[in-house]
VOVEXGU-493827 format. One record per residue (C-alpha): residue number from 1; residue in one letter; x, y, z. Coordinates in pm, whole numbers. Layout:
N
<rec><nr>NUM</nr><rest>A</rest><px>X</px><py>Y</py><pz>Z</pz></rec>
...
This chain:
242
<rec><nr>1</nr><rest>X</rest><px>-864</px><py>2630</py><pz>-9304</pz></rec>
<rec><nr>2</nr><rest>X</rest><px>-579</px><py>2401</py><pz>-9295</pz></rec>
<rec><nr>3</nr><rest>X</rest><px>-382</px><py>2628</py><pz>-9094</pz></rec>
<rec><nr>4</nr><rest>X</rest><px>-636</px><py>2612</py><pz>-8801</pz></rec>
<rec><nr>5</nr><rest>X</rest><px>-711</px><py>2281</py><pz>-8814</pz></rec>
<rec><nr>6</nr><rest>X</rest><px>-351</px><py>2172</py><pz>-8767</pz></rec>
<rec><nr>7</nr><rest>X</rest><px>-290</px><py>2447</py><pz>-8505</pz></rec>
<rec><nr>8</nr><rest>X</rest><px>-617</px><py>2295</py><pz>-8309</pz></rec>
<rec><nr>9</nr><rest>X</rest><px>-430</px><py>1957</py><pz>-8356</pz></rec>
<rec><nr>10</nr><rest>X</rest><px>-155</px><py>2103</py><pz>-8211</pz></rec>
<rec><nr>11</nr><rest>X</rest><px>-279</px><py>2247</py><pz>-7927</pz></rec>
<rec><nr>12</nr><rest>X</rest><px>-504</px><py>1917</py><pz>-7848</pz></rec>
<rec><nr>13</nr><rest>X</rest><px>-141</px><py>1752</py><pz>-7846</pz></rec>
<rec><nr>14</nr><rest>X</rest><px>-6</px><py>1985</py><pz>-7609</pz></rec>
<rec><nr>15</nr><rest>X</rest><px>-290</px><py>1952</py><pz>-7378</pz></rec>
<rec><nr>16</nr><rest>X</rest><px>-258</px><py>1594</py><pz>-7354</pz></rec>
<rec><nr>17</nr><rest>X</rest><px>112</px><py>1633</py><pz>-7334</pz></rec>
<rec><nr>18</nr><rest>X</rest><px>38</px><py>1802</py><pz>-7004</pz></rec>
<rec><nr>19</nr><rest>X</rest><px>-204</px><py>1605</py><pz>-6891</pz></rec>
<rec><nr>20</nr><rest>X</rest><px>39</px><py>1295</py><pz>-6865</pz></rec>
<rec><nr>21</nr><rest>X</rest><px>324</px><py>1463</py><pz>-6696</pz></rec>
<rec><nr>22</nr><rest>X</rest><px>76</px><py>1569</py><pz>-6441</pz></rec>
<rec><nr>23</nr><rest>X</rest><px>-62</px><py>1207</py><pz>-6396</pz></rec>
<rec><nr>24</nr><rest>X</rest><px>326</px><py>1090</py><pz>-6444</pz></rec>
<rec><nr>25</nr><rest>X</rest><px>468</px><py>1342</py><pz>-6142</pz></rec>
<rec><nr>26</nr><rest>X</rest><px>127</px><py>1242</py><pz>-5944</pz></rec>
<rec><nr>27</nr><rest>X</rest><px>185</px><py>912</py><pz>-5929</pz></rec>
<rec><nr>28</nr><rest>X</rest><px>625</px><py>973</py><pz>-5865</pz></rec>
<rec><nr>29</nr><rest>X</rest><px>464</px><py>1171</py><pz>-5547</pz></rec>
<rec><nr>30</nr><rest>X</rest><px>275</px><py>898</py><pz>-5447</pz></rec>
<rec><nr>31</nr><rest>X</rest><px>536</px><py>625</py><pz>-5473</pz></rec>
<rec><nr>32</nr><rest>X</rest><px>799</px><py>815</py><pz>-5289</pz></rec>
<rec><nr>33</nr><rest>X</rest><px>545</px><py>909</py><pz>-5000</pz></rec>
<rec><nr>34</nr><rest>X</rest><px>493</px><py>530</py><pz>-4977</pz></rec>
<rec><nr>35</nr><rest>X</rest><px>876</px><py>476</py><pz>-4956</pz></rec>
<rec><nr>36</nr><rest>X</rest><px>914</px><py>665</py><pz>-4700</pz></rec>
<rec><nr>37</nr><rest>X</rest><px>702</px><py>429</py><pz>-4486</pz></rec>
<rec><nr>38</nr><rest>X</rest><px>876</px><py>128</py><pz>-4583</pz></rec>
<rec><nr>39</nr><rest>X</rest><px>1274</px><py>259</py><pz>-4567</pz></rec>
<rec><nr>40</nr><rest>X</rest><px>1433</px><py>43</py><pz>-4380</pz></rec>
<rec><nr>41</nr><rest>X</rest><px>1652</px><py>396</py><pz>-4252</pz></rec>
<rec><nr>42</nr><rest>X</rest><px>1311</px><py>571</py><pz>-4121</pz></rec>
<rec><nr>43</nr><rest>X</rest><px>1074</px><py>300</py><pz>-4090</pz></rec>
<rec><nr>44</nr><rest>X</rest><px>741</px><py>400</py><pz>-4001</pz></rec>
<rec><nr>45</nr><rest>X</rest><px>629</px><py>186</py><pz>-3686</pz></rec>
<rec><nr>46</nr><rest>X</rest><px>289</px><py>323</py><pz>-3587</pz></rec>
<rec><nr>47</nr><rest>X</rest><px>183</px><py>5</py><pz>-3343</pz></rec>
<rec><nr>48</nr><rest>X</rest><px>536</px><py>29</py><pz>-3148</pz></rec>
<rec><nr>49</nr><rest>X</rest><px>514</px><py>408</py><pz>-3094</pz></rec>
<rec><nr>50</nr><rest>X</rest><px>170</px><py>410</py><pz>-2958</pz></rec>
<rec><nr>51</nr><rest>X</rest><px>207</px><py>61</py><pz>-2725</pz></rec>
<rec><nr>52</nr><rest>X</rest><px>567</px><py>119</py><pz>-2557</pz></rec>
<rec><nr>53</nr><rest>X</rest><px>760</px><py>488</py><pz>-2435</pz></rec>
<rec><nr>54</nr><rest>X</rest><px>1040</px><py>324</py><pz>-2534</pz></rec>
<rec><nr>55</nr><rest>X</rest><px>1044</px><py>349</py><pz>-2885</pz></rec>
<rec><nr>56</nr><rest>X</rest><px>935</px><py>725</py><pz>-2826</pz></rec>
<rec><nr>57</nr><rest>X</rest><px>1305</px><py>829</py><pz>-2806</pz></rec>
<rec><nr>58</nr><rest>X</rest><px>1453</px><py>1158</py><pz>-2807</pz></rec>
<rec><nr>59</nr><rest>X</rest><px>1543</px><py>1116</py><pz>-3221</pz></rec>
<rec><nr>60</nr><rest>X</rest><px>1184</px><py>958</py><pz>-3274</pz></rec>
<rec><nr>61</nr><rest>X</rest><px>1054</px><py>1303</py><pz>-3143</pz></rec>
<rec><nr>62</nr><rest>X</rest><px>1291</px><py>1446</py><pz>-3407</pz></rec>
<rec><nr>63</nr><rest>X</rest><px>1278</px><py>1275</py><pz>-3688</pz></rec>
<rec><nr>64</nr><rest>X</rest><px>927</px><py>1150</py><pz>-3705</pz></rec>
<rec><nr>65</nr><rest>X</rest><px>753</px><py>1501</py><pz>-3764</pz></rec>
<rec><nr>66</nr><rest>X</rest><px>1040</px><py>1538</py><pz>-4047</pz></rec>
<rec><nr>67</nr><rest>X</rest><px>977</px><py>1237</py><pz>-4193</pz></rec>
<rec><nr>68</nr><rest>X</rest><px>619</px><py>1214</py><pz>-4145</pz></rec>
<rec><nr>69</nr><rest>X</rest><px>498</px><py>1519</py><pz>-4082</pz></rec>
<rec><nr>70</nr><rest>X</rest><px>98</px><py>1446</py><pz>-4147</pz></rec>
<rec><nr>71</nr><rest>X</rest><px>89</px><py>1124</py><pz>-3982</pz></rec>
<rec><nr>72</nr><rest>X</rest><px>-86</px><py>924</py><pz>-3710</pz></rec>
<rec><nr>73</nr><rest>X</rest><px>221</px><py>883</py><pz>-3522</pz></rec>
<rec><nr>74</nr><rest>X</rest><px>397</px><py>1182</py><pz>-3540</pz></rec>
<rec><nr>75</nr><rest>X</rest><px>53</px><py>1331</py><pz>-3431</pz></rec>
<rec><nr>76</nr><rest>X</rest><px>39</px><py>1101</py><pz>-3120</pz></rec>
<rec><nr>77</nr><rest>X</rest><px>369</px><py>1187</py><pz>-3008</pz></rec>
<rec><nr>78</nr><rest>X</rest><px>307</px><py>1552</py><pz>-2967</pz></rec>
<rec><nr>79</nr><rest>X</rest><px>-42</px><py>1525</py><pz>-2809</pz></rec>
<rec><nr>80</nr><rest>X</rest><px>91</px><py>1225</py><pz>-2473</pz></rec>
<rec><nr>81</nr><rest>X</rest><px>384</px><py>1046</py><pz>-2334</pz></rec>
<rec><nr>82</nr><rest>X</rest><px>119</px><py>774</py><pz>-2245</pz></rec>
<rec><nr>83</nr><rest>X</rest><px>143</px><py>413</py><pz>-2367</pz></rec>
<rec><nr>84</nr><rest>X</rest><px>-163</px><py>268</py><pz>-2551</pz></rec>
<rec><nr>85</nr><rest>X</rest><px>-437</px><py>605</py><pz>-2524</pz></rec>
<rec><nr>86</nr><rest>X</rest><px>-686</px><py>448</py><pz>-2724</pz></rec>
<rec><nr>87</nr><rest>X</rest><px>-921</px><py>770</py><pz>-2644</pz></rec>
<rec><nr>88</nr><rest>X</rest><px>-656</px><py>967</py><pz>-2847</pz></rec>
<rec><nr>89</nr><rest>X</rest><px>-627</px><py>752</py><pz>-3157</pz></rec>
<rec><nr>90</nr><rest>X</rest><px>-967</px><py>749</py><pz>-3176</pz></rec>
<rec><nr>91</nr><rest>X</rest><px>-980</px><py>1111</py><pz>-3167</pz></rec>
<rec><nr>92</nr><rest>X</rest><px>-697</px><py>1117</py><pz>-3445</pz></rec>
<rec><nr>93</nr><rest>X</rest><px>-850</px><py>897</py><pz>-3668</pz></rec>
<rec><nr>94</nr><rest>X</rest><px>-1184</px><py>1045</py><pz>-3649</pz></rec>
<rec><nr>95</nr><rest>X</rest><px>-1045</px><py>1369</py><pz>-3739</pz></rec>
<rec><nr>96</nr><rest>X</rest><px>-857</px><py>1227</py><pz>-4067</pz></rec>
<rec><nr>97</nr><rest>X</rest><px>-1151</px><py>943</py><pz>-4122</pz></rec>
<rec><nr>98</nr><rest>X</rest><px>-1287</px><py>1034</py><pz>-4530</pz></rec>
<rec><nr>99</nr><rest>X</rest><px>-1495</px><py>829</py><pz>-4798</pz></rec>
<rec><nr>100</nr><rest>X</rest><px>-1237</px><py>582</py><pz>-4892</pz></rec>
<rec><nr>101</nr><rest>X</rest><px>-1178</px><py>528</py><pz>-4551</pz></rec>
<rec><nr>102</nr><rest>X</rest><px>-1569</px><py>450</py><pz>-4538</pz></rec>
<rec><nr>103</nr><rest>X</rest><px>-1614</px><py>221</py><pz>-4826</pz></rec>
<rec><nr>104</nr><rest>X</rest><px>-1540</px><py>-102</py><pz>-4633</pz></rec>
<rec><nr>105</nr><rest>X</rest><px>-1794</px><py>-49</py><pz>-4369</pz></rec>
<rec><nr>106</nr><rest>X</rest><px>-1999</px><py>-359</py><pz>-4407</pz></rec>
<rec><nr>107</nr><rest>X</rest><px>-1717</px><py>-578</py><pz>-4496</pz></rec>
<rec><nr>108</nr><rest>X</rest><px>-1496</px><py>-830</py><pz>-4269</pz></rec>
<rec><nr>109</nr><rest>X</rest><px>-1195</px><py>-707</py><pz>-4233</pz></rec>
<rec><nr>110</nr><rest>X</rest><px>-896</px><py>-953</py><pz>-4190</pz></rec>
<rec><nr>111</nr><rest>X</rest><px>-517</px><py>-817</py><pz>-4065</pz></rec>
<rec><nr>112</nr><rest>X</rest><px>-235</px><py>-1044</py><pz>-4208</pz></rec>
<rec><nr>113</nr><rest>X</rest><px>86</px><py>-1000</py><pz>-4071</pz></rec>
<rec><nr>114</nr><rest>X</rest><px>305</px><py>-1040</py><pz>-4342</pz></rec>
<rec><nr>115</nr><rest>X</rest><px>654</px><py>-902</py><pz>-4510</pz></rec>
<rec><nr>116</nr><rest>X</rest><px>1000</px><py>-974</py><pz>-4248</pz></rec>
<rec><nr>117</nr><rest>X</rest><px>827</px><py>-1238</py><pz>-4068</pz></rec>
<rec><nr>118</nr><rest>X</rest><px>780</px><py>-1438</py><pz>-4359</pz></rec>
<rec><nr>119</nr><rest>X</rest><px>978</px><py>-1322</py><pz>-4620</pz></rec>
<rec><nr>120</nr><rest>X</rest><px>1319</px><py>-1300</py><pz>-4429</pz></rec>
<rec><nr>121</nr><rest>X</rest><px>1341</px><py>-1671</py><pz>-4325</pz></rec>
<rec><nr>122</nr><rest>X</rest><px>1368</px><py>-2032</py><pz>-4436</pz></rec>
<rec><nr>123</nr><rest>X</rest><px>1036</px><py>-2182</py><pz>-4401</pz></rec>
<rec><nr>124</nr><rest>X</rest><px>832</px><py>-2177</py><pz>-4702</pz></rec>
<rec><nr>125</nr><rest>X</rest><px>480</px><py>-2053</py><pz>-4737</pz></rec>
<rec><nr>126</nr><rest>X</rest><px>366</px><py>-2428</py><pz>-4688</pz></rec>
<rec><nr>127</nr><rest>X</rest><px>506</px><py>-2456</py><pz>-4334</pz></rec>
<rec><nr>128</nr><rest>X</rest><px>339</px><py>-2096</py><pz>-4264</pz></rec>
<rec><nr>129</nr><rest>X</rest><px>24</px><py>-2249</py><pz>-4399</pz></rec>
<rec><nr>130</nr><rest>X</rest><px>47</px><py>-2589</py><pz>-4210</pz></rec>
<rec><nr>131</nr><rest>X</rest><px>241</px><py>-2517</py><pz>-3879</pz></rec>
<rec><nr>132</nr><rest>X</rest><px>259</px><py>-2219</py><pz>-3607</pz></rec>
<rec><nr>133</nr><rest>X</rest><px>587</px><py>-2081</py><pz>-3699</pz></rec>
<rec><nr>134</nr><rest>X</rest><px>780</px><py>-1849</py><pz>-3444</pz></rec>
<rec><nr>135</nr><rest>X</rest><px>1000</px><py>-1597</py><pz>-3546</pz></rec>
<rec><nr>136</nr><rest>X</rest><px>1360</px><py>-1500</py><pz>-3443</pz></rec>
<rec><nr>137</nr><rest>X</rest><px>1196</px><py>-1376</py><pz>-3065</pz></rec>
<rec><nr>138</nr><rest>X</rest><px>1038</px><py>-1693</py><pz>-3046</pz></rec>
<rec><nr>139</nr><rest>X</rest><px>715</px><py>-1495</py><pz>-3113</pz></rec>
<rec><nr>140</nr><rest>X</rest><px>459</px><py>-1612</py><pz>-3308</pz></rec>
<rec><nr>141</nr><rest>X</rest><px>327</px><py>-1358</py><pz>-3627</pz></rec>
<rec><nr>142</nr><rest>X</rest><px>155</px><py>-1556</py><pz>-3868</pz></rec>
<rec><nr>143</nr><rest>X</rest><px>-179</px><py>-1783</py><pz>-3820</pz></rec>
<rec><nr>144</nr><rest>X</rest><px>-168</px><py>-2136</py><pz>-4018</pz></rec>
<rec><nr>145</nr><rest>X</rest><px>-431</px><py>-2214</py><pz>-4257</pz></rec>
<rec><nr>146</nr><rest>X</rest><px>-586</px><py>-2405</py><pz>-3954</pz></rec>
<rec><nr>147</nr><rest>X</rest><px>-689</px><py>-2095</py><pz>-3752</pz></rec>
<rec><nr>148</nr><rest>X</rest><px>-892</px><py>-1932</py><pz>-4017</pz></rec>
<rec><nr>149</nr><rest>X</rest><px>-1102</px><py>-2241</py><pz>-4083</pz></rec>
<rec><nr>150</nr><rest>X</rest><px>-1169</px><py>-2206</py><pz>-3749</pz></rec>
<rec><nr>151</nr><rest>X</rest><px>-1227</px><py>-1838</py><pz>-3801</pz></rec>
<rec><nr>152</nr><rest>X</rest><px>-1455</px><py>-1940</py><pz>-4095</pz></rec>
<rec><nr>153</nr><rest>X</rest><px>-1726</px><py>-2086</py><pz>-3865</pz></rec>
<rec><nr>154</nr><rest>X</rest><px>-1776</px><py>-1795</py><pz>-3637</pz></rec>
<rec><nr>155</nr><rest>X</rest><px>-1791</px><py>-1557</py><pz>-3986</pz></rec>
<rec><nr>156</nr><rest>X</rest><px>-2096</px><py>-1787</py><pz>-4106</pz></rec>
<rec><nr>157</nr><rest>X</rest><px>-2280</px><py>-1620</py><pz>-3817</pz></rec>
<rec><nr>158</nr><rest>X</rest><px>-2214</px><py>-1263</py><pz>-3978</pz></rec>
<rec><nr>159</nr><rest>X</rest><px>-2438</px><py>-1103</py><pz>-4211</pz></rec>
<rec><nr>160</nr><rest>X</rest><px>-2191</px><py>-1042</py><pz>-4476</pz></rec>
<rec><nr>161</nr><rest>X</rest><px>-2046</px><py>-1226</py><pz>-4772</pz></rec>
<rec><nr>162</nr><rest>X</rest><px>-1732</px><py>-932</py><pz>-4819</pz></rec>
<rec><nr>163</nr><rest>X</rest><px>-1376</px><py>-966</py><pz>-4700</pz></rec>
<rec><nr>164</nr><rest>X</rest><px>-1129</px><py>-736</py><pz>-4749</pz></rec>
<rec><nr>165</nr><rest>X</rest><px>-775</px><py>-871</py><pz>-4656</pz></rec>
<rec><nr>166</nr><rest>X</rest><px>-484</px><py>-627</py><pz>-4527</pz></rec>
<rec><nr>167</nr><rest>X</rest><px>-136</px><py>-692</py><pz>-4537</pz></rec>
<rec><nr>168</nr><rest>X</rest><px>180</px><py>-441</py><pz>-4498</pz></rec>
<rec><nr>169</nr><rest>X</rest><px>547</px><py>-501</py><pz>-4611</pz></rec>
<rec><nr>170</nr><rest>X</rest><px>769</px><py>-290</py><pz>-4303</pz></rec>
<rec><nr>171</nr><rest>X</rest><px>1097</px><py>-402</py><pz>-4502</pz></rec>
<rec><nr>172</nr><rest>X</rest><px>1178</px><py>-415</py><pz>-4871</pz></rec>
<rec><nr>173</nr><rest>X</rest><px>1303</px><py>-648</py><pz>-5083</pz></rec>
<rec><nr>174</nr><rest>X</rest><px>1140</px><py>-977</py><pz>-5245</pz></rec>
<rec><nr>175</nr><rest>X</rest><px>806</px><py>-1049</py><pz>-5138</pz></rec>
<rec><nr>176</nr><rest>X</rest><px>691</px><py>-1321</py><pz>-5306</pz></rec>
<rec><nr>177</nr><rest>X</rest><px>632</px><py>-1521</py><pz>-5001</pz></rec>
<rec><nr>178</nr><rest>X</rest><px>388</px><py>-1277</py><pz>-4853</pz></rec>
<rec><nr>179</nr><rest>X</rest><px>234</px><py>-1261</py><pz>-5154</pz></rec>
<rec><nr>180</nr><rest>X</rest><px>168</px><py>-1593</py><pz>-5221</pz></rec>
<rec><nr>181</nr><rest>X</rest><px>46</px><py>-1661</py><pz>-4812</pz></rec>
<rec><nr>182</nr><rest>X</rest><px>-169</px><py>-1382</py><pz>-4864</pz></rec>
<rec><nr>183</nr><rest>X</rest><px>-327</px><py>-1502</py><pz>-5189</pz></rec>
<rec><nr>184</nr><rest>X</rest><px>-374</px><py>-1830</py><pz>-5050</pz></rec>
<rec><nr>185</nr><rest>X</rest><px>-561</px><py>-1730</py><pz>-4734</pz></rec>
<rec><nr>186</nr><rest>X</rest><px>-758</px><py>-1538</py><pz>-5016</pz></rec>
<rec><nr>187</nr><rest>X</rest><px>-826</px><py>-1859</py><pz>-5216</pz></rec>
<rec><nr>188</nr><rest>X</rest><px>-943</px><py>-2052</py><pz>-4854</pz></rec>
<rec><nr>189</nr><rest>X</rest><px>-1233</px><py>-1741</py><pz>-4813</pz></rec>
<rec><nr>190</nr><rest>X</rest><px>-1334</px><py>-1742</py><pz>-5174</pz></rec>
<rec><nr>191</nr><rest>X</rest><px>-1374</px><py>-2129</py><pz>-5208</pz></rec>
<rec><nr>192</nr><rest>X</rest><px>-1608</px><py>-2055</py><pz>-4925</pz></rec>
<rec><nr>193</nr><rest>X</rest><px>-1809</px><py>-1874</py><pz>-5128</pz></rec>
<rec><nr>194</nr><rest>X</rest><px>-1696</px><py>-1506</py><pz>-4990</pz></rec>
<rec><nr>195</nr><rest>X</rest><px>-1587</px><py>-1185</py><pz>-5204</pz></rec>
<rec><nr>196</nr><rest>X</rest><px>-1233</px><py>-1123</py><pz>-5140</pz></rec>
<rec><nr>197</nr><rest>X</rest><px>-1093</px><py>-790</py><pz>-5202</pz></rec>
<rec><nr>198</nr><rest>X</rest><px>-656</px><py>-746</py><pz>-5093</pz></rec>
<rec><nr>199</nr><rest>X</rest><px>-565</px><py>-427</py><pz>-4984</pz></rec>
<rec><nr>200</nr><rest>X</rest><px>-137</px><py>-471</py><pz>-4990</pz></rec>
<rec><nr>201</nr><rest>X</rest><px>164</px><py>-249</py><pz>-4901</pz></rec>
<rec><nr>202</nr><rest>X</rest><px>-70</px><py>92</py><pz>-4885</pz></rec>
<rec><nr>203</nr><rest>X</rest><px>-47</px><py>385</py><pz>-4646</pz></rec>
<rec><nr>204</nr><rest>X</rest><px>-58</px><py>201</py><pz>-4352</pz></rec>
<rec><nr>205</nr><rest>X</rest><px>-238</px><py>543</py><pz>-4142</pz></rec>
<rec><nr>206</nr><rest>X</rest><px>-509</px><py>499</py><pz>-4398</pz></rec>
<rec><nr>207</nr><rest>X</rest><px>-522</px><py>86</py><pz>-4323</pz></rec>
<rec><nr>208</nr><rest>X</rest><px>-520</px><py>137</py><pz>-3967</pz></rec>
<rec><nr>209</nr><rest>X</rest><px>-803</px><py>382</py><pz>-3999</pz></rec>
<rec><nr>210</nr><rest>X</rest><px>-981</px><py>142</py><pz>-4234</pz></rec>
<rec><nr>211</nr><rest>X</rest><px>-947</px><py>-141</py><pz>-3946</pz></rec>
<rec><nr>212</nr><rest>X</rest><px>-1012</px><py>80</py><pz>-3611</pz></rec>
<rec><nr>213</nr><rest>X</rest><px>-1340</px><py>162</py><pz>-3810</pz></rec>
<rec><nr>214</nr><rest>X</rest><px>-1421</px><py>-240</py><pz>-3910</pz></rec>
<rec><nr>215</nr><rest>X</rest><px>-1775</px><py>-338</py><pz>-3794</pz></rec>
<rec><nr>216</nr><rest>X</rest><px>-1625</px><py>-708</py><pz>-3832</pz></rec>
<rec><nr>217</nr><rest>X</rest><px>-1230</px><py>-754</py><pz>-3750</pz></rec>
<rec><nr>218</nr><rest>X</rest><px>-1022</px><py>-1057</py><pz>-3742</pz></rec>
<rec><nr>219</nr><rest>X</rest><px>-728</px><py>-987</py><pz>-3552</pz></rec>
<rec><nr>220</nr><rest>X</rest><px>-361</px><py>-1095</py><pz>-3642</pz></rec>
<rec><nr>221</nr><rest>X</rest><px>-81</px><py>-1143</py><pz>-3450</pz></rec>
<rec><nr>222</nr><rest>X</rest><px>156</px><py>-849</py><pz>-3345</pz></rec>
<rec><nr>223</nr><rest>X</rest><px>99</px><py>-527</py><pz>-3127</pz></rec>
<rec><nr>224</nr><rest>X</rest><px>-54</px><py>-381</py><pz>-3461</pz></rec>
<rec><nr>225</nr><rest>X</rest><px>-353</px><py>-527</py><pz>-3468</pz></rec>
<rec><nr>226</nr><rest>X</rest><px>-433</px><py>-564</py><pz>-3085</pz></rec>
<rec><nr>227</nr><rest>X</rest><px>-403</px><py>-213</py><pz>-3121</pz></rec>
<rec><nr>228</nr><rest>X</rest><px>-655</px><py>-186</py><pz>-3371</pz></rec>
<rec><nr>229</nr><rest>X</rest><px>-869</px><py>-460</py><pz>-3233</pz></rec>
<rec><nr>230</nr><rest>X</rest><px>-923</px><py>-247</py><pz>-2865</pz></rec>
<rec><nr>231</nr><rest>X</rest><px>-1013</px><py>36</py><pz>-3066</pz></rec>
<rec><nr>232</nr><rest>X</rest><px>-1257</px><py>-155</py><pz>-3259</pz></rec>
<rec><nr>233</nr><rest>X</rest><px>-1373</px><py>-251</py><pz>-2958</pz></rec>
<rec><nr>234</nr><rest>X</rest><px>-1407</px><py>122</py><pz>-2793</pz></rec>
<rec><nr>235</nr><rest>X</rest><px>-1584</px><py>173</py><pz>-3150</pz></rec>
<rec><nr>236</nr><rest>X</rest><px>-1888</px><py>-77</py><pz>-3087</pz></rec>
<rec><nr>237</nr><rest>X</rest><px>-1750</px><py>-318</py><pz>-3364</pz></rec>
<rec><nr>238</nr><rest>X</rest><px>-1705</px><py>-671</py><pz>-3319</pz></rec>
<rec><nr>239</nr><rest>X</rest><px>-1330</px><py>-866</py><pz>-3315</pz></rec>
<rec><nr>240</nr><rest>X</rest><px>-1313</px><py>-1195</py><pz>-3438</pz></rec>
<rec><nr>241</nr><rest>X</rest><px>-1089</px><py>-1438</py><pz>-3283</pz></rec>
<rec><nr>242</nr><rest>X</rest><px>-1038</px><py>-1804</py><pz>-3126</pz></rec>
């Protein structure tokens, strides 16, 4: 009796051994699929292939179906040589669009331009937060506090109390400036009595499905999310902005 019950002990052991390498080598996959978006060697640059031939070179057309053989871009190079065909993203993402791309339908949506732009220079999140910063191209990328109180009085006309924020790192490295920026803007909505949810550093095909398919979207700065906010747009969903 012994015998079995130490060989069923056994066996239970084993079992979970498995189990946890599985969820161990699971989650290794999903890390280094991420990585791949965010090396700095084969960055993954969704808005800038879409809005401009330019950066559809002759090595993008190679590499990118290597490199990201599933993706939004890589699909969008085979199927035009067009600039900005919003009828063909919409076609892509409706054709990859699933449940936990669904789950955020009645929220607002905000895009935060974050990572570089912030992280690699001297201002501090303060100045981001209290002045219209430009960037290196004397572009601007990130909206002071300022703009989403603004923002704040057009959302009291919307039916919901849910905001999901969504925020991409293209380069790595620290990111504790984005981080902080981003949990600040989050602080500004919730003191305003909203549910804030962060969505950070993910798949960015899966966050620019979640945003083309926003019913409420507040756009951010960069060709990213004007690209997102025309499809929204095309979509019958509304885009928030000044």
């Amino acid at each position: 009796m012994k015998t079995k019950i130490t060989q069923v002990k056994t066996i239970i052991c084993l079992v979970s051994l498995f189990i946890l390498i599985i969820i161990l080598i699971l989650n290794l996959s999903c890390n280094n699929l991420h990585e791949n978006f965010v090396d700095n060697e084969r960055n993954y640059r969704l808005g800038d292939i879409v809005k401009a031939k330019k950066y559809r070179t002759n090595e993008i057309k190679k590499n990118y179906p290597k490199n990201f053989p599933n993706s939004i871009a890589t699909e969008y190079i085979k199927k035009t040589e067009e600039d900005n065909n919003y009828d063909l993203l919409i076609d892509i993402i409706d054709n990859k669009i699933n449940d936990s791309h669904k789950k955020y339908n009645d929220y607002i949506i905000i895009h935060l331009r974050t990572g570089d732009i912030i992280d690699n220079t001297n201002y501090s999140v303060d100045d981001f937060l209290n002045k219209n910063i430009k960037y290196i191209n004397n572009i601007q990328y990130v909206y002071p506090l300022s703009y989403y109180k603004k923002i704040l009085e057009k959302l009291k006309k919307i039916n919901s109390k849910k905001i999901l924020l969504i925020s991409g790192f293209l380069n790595k490295g620290n990111h504790s400036k984005s981080i902080e920026y981003i949990d600040r803007i989050k602080k500004f909505f919730e003191d305003n009595n909203y549910k804030v949810e962060k969505r950070i550093n993910n798949d960015p095909d899966d966050d620019f499905i979640i945003m083309s398919n926003s019913k409420y979207f507040v756009i951010g700065l960069g060709g990213f999310s004007r690209i997102i906010s025309k499809i929204v747009e095309k979509k019958g969903g509304t885009v928030i902005k000044l």
